[in-house]
Backbone as JSON Lines, residues from 0, in Angstrom:
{"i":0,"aa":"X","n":[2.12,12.72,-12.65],"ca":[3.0,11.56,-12.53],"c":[3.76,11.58,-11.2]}
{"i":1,"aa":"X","n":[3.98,12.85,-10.96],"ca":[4.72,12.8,-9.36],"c":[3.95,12.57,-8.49]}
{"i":2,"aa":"X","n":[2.97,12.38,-8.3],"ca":[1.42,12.59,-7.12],"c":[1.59,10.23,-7.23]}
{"i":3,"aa":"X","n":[1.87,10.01,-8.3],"ca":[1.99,8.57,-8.3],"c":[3.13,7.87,-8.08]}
{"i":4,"aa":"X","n":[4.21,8.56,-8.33],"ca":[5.48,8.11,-7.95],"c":[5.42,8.05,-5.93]}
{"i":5,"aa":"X","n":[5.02,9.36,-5.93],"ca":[4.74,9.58,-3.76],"c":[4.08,8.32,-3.68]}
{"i":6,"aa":"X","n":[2.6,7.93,-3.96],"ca":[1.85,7.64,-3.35],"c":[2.35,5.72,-3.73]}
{"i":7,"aa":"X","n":[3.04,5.48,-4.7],"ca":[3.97,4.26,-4.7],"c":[4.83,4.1,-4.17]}
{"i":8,"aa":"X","n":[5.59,5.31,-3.57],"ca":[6.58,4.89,-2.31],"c":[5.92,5.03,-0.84]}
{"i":9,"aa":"X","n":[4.64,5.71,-0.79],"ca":[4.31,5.14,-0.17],"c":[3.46,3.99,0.53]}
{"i":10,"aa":"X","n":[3.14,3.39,-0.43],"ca":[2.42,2.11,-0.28],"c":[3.41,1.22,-0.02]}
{"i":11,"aa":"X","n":[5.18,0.91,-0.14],"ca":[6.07,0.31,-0.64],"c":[6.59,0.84,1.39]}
{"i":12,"aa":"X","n":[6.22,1.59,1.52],"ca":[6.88,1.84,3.28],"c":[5.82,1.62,4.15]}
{"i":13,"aa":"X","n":[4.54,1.78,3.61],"ca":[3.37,1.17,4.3],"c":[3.53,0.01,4.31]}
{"i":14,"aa":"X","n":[3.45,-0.93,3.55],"ca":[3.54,-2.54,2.93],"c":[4.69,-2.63,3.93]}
{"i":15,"aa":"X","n":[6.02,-2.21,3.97],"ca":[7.48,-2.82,4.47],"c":[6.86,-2.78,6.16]}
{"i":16,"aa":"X","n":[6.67,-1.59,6.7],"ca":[6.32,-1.4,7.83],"c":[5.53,-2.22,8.22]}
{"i":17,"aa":"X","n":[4.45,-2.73,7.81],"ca":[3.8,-4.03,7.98],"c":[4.41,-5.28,7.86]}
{"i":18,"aa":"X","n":[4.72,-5.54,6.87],"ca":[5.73,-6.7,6.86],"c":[6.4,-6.93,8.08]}
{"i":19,"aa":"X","n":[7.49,-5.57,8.33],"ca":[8.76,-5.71,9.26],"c":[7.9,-5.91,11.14]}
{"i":20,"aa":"X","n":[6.88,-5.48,11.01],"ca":[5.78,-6.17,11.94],"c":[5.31,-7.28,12.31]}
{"i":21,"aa":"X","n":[4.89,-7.69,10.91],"ca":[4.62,-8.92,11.04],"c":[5.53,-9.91,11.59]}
{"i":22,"aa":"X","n":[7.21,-9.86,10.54],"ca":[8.27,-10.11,11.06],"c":[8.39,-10.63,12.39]}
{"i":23,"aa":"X","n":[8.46,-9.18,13.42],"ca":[8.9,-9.23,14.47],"c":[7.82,-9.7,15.23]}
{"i":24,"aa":"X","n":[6.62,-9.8,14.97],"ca":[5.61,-10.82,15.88],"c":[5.58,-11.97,15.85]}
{"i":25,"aa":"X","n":[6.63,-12.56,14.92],"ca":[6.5,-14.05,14.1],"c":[7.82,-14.44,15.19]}
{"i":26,"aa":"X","n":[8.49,-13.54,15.54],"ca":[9.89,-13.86,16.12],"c":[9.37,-13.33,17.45]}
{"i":27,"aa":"X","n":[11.07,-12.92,17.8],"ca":[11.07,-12.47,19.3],"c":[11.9,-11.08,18.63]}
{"i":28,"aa":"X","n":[11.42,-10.33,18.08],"ca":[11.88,-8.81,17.48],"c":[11.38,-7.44,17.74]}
{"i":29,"aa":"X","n":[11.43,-7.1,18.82],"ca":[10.9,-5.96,19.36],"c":[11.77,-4.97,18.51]}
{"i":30,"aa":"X","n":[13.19,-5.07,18.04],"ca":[13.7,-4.12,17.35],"c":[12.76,-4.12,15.69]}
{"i":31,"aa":"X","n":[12.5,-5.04,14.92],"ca":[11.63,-5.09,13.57],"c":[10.61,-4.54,13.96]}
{"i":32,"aa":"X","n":[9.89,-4.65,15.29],"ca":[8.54,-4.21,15.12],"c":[8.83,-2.61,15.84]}
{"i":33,"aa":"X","n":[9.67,-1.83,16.15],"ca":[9.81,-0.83,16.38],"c":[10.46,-0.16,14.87]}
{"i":34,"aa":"X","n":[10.96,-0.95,14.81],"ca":[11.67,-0.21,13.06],"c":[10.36,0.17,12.34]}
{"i":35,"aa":"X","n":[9.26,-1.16,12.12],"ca":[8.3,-0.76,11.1],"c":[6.89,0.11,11.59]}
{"i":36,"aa":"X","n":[7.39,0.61,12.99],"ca":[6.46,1.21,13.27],"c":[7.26,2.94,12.97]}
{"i":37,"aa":"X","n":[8.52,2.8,12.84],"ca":[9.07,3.72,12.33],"c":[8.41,4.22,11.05]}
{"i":38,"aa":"X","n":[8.49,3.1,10.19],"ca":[8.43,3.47,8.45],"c":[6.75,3.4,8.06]}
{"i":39,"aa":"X","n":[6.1,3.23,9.16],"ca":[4.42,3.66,9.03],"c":[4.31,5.0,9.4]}
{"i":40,"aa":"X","n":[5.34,5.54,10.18],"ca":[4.97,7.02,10.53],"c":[5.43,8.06,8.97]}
{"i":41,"aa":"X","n":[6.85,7.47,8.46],"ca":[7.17,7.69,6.94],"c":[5.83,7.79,6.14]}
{"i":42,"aa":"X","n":[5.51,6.84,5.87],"ca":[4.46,5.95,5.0],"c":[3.54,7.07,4.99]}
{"i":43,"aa":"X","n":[2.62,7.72,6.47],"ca":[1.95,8.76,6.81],"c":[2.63,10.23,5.83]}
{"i":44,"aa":"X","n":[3.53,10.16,6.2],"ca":[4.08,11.78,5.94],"c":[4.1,11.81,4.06]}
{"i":45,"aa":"X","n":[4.58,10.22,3.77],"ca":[4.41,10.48,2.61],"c":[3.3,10.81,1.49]}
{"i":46,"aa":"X","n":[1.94,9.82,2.01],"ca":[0.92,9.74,1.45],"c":[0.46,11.14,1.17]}
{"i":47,"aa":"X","n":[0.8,12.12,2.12],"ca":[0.0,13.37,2.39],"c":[0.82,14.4,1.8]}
{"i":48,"aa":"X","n":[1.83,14.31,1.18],"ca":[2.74,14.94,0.2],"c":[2.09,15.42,-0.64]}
{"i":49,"aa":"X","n":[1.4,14.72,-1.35],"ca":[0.59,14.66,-3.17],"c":[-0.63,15.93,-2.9]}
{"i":50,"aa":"X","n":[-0.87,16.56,-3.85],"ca":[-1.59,17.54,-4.24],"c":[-3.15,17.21,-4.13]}
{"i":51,"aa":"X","n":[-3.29,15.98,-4.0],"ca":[-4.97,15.51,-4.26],"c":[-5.76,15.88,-3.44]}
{"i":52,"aa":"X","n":[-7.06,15.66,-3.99],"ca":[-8.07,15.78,-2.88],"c":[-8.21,14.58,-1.85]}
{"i":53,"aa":"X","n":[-8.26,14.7,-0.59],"ca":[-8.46,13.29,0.1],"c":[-9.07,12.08,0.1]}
{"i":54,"aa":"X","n":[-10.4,12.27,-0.54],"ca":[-10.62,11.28,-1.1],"c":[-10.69,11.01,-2.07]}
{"i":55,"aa":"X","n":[-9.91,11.08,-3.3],"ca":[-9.36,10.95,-4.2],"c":[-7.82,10.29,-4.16]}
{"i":56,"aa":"X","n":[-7.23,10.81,-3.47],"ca":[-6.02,10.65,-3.27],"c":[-5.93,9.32,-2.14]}
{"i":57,"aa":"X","n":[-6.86,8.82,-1.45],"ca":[-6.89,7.93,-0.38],"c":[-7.55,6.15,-1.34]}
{"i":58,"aa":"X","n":[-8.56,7.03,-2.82],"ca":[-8.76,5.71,-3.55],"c":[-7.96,5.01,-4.24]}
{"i":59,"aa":"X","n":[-7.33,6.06,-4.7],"ca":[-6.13,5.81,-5.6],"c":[-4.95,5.0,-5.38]}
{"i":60,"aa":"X","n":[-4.58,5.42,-3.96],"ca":[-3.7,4.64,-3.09],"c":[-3.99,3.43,-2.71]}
{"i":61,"aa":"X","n":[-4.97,3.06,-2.31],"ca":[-5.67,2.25,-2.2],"c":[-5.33,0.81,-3.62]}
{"i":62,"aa":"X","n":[-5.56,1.6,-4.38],"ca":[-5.1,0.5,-5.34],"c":[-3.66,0.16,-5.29]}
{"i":63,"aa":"X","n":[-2.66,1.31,-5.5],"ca":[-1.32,0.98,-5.75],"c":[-1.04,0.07,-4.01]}
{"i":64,"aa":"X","n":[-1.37,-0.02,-2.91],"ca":[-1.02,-0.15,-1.36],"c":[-1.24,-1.56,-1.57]}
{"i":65,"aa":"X","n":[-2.66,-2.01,-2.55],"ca":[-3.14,-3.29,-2.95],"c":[-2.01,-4.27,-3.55]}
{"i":66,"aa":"X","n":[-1.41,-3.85,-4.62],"ca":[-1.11,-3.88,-5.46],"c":[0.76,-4.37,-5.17]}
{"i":67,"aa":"X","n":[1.54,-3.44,-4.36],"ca":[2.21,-3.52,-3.58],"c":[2.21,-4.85,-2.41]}
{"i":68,"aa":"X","n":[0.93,-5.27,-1.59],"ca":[1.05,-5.81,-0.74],"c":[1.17,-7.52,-1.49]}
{"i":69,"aa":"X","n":[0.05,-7.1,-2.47],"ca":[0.41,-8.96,-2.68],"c":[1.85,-9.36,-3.54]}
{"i":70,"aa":"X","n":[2.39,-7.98,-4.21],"ca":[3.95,-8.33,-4.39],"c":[4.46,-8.98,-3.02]}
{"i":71,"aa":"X","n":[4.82,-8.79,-2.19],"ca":[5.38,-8.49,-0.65],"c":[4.71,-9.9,-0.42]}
{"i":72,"aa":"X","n":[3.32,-10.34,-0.57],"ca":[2.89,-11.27,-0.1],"c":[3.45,-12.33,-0.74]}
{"i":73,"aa":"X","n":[3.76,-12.13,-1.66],"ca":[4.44,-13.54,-2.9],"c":[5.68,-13.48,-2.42]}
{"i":74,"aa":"X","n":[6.43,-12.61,-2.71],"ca":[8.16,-12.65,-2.73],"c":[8.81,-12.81,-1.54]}
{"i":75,"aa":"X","n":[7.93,-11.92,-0.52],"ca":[8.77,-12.02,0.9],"c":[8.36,-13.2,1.78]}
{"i":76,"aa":"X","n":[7.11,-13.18,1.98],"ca":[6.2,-14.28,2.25],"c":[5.87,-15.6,1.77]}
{"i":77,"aa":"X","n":[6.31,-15.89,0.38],"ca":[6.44,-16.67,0.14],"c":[4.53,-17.04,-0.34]}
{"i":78,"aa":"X","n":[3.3,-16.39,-0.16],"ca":[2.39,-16.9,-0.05],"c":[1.4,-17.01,-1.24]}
{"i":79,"aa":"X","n":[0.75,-18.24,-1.46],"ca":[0.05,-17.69,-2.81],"c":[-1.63,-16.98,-2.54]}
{"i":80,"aa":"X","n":[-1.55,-16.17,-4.01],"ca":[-2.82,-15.54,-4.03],"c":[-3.91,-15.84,-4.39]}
{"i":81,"aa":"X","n":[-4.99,-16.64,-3.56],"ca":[-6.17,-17.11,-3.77],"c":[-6.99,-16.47,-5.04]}
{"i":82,"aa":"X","n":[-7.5,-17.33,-5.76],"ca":[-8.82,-16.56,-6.65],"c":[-9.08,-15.59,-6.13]}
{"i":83,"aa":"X","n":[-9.77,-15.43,-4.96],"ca":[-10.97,-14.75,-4.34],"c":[-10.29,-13.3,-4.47]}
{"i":84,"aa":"X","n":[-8.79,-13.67,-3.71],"ca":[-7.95,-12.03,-3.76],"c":[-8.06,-11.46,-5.13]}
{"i":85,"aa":"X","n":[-7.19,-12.46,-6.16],"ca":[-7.49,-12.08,-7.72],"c":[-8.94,-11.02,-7.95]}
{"i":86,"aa":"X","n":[-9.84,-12.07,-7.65],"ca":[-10.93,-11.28,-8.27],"c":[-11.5,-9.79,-7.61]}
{"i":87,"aa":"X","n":[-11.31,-10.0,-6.56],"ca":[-11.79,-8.59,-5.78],"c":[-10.59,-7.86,-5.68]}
{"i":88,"aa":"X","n":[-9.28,-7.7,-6.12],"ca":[-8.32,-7.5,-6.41],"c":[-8.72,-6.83,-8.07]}
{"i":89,"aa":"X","n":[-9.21,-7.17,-8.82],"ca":[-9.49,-6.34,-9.76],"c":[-10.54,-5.38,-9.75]}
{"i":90,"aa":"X","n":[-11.57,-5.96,-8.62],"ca":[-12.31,-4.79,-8.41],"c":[-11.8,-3.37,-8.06]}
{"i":91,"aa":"X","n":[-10.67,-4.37,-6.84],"ca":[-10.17,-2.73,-6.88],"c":[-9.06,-1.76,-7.72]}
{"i":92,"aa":"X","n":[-8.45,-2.51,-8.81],"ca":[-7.88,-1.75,-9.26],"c":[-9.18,-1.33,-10.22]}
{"i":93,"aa":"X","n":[-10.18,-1.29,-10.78],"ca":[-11.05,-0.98,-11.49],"c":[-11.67,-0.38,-11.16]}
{"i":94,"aa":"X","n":[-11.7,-0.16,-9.55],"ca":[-12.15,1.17,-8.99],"c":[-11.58,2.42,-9.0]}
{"i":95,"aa":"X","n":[-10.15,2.09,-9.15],"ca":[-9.01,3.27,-8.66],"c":[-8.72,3.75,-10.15]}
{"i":96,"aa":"X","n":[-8.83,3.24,-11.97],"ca":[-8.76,3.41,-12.83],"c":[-10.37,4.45,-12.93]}
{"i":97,"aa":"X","n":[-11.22,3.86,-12.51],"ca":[-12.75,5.45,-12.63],"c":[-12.05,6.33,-11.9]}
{"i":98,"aa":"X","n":[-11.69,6.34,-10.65],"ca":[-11.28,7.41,-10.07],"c":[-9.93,8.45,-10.4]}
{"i":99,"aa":"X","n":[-9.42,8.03,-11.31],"ca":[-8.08,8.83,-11.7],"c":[-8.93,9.25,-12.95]}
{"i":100,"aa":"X","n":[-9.67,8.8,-13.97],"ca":[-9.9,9.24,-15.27],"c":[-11.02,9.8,-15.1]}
{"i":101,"aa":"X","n":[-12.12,9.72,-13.78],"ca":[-12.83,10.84,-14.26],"c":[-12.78,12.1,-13.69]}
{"i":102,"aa":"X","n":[-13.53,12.63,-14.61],"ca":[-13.37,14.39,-14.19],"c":[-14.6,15.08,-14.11]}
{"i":103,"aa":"X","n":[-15.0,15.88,-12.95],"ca":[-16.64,16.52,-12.73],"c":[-16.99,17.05,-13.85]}
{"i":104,"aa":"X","n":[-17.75,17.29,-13.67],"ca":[-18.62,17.94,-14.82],"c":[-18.79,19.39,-14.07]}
């Protein structure tokens, strides 16, 4: 449970750091886009916290980073989420649910 709590804060400083990017390209904000290039270097240190194997730990994230962004995309952004995202949007959380539950043989 702690390996998911990390890897949700860091999708949540990945996601912001992007955002606060986007932000500052949308404006005249060289300070936002230096901030969120701050909280991508975070984002880094955090992902790599968790005990996993790398690629394991990089699919997994993958979903929650997903998952995270189109929050961010609705609330902050204001933007809606096409079908298309929906649906391949469940692919990938349906990818990242095989990859946490199975176990080698």
């Amino acid at each position: 449970m702690q390996e998911i709590l990390l890897l949700i804060l860091a999708a949540v400083l990945e996601v912001g750091g992007d955002a606060l990017i986007r932000s500052g390209l949308k404006g005249s904000g060289a300070l936002l886009m230096a901030l969120g290039a701050a909280v991508l270097v975070g984002y880094g240190f955090m992902v790599n916290l968790t005990k996993l194997d790398f690629n394991r730990l990089m699919g997994i994230y993958i979903v929650l980073f997903f998952l995270v962004a189109q929050l961010v995309s609705v609330v902050v952004f204001k933007e809606r989420i096409p079908a298309g995202v929906w649906a391949g949007g469940a692919l990938v959380v349906a990818g990242g649910v095989v990859m946490m539950l199975w176990r080698a043989a």
